[in-house]
N, C-alpha and C positions, 0 to 999 in steps of 0.2 A: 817623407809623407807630409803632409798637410794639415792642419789645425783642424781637429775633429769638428764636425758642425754635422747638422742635418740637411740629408739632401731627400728632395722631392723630386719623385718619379711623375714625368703626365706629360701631354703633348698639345694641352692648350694652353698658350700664354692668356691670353684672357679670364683668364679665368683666378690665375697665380696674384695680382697685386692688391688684393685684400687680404691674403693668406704672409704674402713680403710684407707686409706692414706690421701684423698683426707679433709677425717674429722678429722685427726689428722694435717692438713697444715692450716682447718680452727678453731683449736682450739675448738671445737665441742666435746664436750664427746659421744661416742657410745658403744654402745654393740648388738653383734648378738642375735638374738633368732632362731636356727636354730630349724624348725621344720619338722624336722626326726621321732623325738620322743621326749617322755616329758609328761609332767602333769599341771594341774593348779588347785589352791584351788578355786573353784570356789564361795566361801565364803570369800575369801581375795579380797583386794585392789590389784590390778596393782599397782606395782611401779609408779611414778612420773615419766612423761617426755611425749615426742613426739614420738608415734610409727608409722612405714613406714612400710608397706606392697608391699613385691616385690614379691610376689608368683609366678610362670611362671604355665601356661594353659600347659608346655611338662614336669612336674617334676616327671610325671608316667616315662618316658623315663630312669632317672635315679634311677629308682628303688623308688622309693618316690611315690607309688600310691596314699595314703592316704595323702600324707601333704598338698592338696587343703582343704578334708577335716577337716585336723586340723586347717587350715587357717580361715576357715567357723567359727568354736568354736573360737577362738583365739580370732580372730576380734569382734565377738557379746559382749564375756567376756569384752572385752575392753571398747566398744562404750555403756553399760550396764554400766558401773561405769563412763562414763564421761571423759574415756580419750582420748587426740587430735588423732585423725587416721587417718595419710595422705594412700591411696589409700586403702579406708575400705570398708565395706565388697559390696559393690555397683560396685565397682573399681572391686573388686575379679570377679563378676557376670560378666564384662565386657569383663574382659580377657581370662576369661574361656568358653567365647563363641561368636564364630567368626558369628553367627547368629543373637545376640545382638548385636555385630556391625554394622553389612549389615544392619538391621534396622532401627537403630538410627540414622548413616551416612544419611541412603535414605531419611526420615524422615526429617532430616536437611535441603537437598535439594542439597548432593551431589552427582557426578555422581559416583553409584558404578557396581562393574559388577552384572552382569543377573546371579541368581544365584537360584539354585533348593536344597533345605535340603530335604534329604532322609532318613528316619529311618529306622535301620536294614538294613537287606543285600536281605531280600528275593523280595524286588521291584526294586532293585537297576536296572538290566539290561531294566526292562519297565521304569523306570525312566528315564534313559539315552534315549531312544527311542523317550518320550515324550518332552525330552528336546530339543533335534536334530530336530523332526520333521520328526522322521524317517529319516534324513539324515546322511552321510558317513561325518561331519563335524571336525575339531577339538573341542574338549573338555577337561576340567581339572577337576581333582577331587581332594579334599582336605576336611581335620580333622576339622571338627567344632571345637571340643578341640585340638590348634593346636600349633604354634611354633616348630621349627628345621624344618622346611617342613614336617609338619607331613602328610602322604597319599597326599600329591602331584604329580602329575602325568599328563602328556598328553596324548590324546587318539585322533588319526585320524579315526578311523572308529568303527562302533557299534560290529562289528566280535572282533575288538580288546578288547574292552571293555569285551563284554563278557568273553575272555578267559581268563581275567585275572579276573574281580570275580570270576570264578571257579576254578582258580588256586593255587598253594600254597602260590605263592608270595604276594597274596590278604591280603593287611595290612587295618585289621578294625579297625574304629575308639574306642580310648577309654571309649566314648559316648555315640556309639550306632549311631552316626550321621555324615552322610557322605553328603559332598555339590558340588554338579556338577556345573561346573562356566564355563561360556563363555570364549573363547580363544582370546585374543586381542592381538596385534602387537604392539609393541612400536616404538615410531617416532625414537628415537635414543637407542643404545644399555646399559640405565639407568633406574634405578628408583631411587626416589628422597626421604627420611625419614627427618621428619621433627621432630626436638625435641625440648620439651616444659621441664621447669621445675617453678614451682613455678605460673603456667599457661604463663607463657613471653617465649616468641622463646628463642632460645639457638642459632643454627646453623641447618641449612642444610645441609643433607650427598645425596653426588653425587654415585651411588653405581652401580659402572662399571660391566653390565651384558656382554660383548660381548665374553664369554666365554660358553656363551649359557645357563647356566645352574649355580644356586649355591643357597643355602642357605643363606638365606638373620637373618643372626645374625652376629650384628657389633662385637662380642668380637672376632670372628673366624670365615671365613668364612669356607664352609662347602658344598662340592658339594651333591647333589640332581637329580633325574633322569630326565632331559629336559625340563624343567622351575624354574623359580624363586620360590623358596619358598612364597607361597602369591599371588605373581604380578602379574598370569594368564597371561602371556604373550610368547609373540616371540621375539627373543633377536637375530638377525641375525647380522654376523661380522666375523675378527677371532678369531681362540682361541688363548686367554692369560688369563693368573690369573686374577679371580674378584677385582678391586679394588674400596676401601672406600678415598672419597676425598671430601671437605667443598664444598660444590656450591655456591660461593659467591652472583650469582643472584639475590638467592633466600634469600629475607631480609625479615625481620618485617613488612614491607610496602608493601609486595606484597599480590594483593587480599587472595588468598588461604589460605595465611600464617595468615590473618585477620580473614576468617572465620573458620579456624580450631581453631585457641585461643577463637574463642563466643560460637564456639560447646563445647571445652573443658570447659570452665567454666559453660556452659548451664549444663554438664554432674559431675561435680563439681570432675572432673578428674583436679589433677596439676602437675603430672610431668607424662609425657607420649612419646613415638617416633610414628608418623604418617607415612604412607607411602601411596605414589601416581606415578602415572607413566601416561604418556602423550604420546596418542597413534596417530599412520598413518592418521587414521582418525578425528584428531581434538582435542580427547578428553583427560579429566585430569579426570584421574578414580581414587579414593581413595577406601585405599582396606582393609588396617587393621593400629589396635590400640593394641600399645605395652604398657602396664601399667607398666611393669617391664624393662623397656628399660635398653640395657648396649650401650658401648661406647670403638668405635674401636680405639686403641693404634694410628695408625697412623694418624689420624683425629684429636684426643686430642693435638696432637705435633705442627697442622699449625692451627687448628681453633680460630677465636678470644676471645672465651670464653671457659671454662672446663666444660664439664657438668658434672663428679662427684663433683666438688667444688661448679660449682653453687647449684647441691643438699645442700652439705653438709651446703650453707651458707644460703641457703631457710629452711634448717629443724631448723637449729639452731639458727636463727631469729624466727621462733615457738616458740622453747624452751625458748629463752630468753625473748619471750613477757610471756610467762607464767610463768615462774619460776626465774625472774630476782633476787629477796632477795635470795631467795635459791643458788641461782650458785652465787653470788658474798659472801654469809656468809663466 
């Protein structure tokens, strides 16, 4: 076998050479396993080390339909012979369904939005009817299986709605499961992600919506048709480019920040990006869990901690509790 290192699960290279950097600065041995494609003996050992699963819920987006499914085999193969699996296959189950969140969140006892899962497309239009209350209100629809904003959209009236499930531009989910979510306003033109690694806060990202609209992925933002990817909200102001900035406020010590680190250990999730946004009416709605979180360039420059480094020094504090004879022979 092989020199124990940490290997990283995922199937976007683009995404991997800030995270390669960060574990060659912390002396960390790694290696990708990109799963595109590939084989495993399923009669052999896993190599030796620490494997991290970053699979993203949108990797059908980049042609990668099935690498959730290899992700599924990968991970059993793995946790089957006994080896460390930060974000294993439970994690997987999490991120690849924005419905197991809403539940788990609710369940915890936080505030999330009103939200209706719709299977198929042939109820879709009574669905929305039933969610309204027959009213001419706003509403958003969004990707159970989801990330880049996947099927996000807002809709001020049921006429509207209708004519876009019948239209061509009607983007079904990869799922089969589409989630109709109440429309909320936000107190100021932000939502807030909070990132965790190793289960301990990192920093809070300030993530400047007053451009009305954008895709909420820190490695690049990414406009989106008149909401937040996710955030279910109203983002009034003017337009200027979205920007990603630390919210120093928001520390360790503040309640929110306390009870998302007892959820996240509750859910035996350890490196993850939360996100919440704090609306007109009072409230702090959390809305979704990134298992595969990245981290925006301009954020890493002022923030007081790295969150690829802290990865890289939480995975390799793994490693080295497990395989200390071996990495120092």
């Amino acid at each position: 076998m092989s020199t124990p290192r940490v290997y990283v699960i995922h199937e976007n290279p683009e995404w991997f050479p800030p995270l390669a950097a960060a574990f060659e600065a912390e002396g960390v041995p790694v290696q990708e396993i990109l799963l595109t494609e590939g084989q495993i003996d399923l009669g052999a050992e896993p190599e030796p080390g620490v494997y991290w699963s970053r699979m993203s819920a949108s990797s059908h987006t980049r042609g990668h339909e099935h690498s959730k499914e290899y992700t599924r085999a990968v991970l059993g193969w793995l946790e089957r012979a006994g080896r460390q699996v930060v974000g294993g296959s439970h994690v997987l189950e999490l991120e690849v369904s924005k419905v197991a969140q809403h539940g788990l969140l609710q369940d915890a006892g936080f505030d999330v939005p009103r939200t209706t899962a719709v299977f198929g497309t042939t109820t879709l239009k009574q669905a929305a009817r039933d969610f309204t209350n027959g009213q001419d209100v706003p509403f958003i629809t969004k990707h159970n299986q989801g990330g880049k904003g996947l099927g996000v959209r807002r809709f001020d009236s049921l006429a509207e709605f209708d004519a876009y499930v019948d239209s061509p531009e009607f983007e079904a989910a990869v799922d089969g499961i589409t989630l109709l979510q109440e429309f909320l306003t936000a107190r100021e033109p932000f939502i807030t992600r909070v990132e965790f690694v190793g289960g301990e806060f990192v920093y809070a990202v300030r993530v400047d919506t007053s451009a009305g609209s954008f895709e909420l992925c820190p490695a690049d933002a990414c406009e989106v048709p008149q909401v937040i990817a996710g955030a279910v909200c109203d983002v009034p102001g003017a337009e200027q480019p979205s920007t990603f900035s630390v919210r120093t406020e928001v520390t360790a010590e503040h309640p929110l920040v306390q009870q998302l680190r007892t959820f996240l250990a509750d859910q035996r999730v350890t490196i993850a990006g939360v996100e919440f946004m704090e609306t007109t009416d009072g409230r702090t709605v959390v809305y979704d869990i990134n298992t595969n979180t990245n981290y925006n360039p301009a954020v890493e420059e002022t923030a007081p901690a790295s969150g690829p480094r802290s990865i890289a020094r939480y995975l390799g504090g793994l490693l080295e509790t497990q395989y200390a004879a071996q990495l120092t022979a």
